[in-house]
C-alpha positions in Angstrom: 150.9 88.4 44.1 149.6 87.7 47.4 148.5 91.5 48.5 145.1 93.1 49.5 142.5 90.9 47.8 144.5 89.3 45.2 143.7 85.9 47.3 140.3 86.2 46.0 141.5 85.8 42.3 144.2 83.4 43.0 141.7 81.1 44.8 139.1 80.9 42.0 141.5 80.2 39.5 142.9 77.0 41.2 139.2 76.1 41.9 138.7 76.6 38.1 141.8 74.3 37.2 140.8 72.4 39.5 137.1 71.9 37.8 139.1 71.6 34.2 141.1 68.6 35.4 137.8 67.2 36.8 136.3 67.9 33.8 139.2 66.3 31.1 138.3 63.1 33.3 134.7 63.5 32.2 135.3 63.6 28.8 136.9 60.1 28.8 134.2 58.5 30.9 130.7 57.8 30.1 129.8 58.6 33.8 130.7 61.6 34.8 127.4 62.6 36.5 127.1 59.8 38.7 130.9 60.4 39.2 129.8 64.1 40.0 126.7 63.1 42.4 129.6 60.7 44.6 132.3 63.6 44.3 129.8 66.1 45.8 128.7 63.6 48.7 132.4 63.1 49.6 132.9 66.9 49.3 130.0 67.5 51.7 131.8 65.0 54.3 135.0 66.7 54.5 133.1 69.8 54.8 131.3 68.7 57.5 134.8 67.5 59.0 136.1 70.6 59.3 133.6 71.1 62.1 134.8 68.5 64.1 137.7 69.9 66.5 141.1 68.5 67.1 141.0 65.9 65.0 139.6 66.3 61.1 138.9 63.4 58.7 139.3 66.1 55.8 142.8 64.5 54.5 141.8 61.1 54.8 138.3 61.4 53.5 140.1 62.8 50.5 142.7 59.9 50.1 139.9 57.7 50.1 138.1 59.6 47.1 141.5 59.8 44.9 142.0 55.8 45.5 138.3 55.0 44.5 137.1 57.3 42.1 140.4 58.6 40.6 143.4 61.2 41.3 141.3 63.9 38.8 138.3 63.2 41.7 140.5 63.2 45.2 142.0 66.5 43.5 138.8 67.8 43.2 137.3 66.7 46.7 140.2 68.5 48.4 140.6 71.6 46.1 136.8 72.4 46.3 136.6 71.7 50.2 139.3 74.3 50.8 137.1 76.9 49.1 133.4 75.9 49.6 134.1 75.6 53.7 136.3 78.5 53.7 133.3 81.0 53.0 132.2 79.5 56.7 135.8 79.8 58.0 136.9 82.4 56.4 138.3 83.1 52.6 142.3 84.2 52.3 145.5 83.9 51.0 145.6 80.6 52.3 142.9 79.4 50.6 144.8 78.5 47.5 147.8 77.0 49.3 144.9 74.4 51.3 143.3 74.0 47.9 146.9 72.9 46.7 147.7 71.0 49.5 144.3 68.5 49.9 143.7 68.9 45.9 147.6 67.2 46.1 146.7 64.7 48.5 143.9 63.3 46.5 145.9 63.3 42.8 148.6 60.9 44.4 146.3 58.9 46.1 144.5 58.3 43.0 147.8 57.7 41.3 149.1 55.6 43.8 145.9 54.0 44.4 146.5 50.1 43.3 149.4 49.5 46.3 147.5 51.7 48.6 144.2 49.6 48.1 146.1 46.1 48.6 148.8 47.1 51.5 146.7 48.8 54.5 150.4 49.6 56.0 150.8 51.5 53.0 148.1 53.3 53.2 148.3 54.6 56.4 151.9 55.3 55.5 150.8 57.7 53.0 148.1 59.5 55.1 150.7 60.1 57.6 153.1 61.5 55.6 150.3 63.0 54.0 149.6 65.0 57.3 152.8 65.9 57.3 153.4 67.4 53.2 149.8 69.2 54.0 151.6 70.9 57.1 155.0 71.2 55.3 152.6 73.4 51.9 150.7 75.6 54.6 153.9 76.6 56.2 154.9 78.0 52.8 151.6 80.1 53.1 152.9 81.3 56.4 156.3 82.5 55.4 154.7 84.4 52.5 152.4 86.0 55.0 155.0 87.3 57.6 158.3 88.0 55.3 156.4 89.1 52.5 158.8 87.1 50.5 160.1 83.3 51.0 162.7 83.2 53.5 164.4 79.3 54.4 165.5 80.3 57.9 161.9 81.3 58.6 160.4 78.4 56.8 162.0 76.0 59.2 161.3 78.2 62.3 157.7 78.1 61.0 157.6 74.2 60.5 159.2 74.4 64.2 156.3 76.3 65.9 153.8 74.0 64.0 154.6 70.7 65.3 151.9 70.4 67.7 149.5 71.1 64.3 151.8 68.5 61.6 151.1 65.7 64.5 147.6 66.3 64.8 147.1 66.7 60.8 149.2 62.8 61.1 147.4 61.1 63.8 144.4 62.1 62.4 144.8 60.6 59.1 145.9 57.3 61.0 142.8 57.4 62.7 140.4 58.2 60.1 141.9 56.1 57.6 141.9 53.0 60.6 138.4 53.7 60.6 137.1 54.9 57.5 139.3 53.3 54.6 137.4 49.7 54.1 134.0 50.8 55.0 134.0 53.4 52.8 136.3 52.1 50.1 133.4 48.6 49.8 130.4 51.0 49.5 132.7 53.1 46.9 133.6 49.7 44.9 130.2 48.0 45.3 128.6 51.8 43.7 131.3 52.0 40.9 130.2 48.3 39.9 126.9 49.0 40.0 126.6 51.8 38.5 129.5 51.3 36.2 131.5 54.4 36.9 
């Protein structure tokens, strides 16, 4: 499934189920193109994150669209950042698996977004562990890509070698979500007031 440029297909058809489930929440809201215009600012954001080195707001910036705008939205925002910066980074068989993995951060944040808008501990609760399940789905992507096949033993040798890279993908959701969380989350509620979305 994974072989010489299968990737390519594989990653354009989670970006289009990803645009579907974006596009089911349209139909049930009135305001789906100012919803649209704030999805593709955010998008651009954790695009522009994934220039920044060491430490990447990517994750966070994507919790912070699921709890605001809704888990369809934070799916969306992570799923389409995978793919849109990878044609900078470079497209592969990984591709779909980040796609997955932010596209999954931002659903549950949306879902869990009422306790994680009221409990700040919470919330940075869930972007570490968030670091952590991001790390955990790539590392799936790695196994694939040296066994040709899922192996356990070399799953948890894999998740091994990538600590250094799970704490950084952590802290960095601590700090970004420190930092970014209320700012971002009042100029996200004061625009879905205003413009009713």
């Amino acid at each position: 499934m994974f072989g010489r440029k299968r990737h390519i297909i594989i990653s354009l058809g989670v970006a289009a189920l990803a645009l579907l489930l974006f596009a089911a929440g349209f139909e049930r809201k009135s305001t789906g193109t100012r919803r649209l215009v704030i999805v593709s600012v955010m998008t651009a954001l954790c695009f522009a994150g994934r220039f920044i080195p060491f430490l990447k707001p990517i994750s966070a910036l994507t919790i912070i669209s699921g709890m605001y705008l809704g888990g369809e939205a934070g799916f969306l925002v992570g799923a389409l950042t995978a793919i849109l910066s990878n044609f900078y980074f470079g497209q592969g068989p990984w591709t779909a698996f980040q796609m997955l993995a932010w596209g999954m951060i931002g659903l549950f944040a949306g879902i869990l977004s009422e306790p994680l808008k009221r409990n700040r501990l919470l919330l940075l609760c869930y972007g570490f562990v968030a670091g952590i399940g991001y790390s955990f789905i790539m590392d799936i992507w790695t196994v694939l890509w040296y066994a040709e096949g899922f192996r356990l033993d070399l799953y948890i040798a894999a998740l091994g070698t990538a600590i250094p890279y799970t704490v950084s993908y952590a802290v960095s959701n601590l700090l970004f979500l420190s930092l970014l969380a209320k700012p971002f989350g009042e100029k996200l509620s004061r625009i879905q007031i205003k413009y009713g979305i």
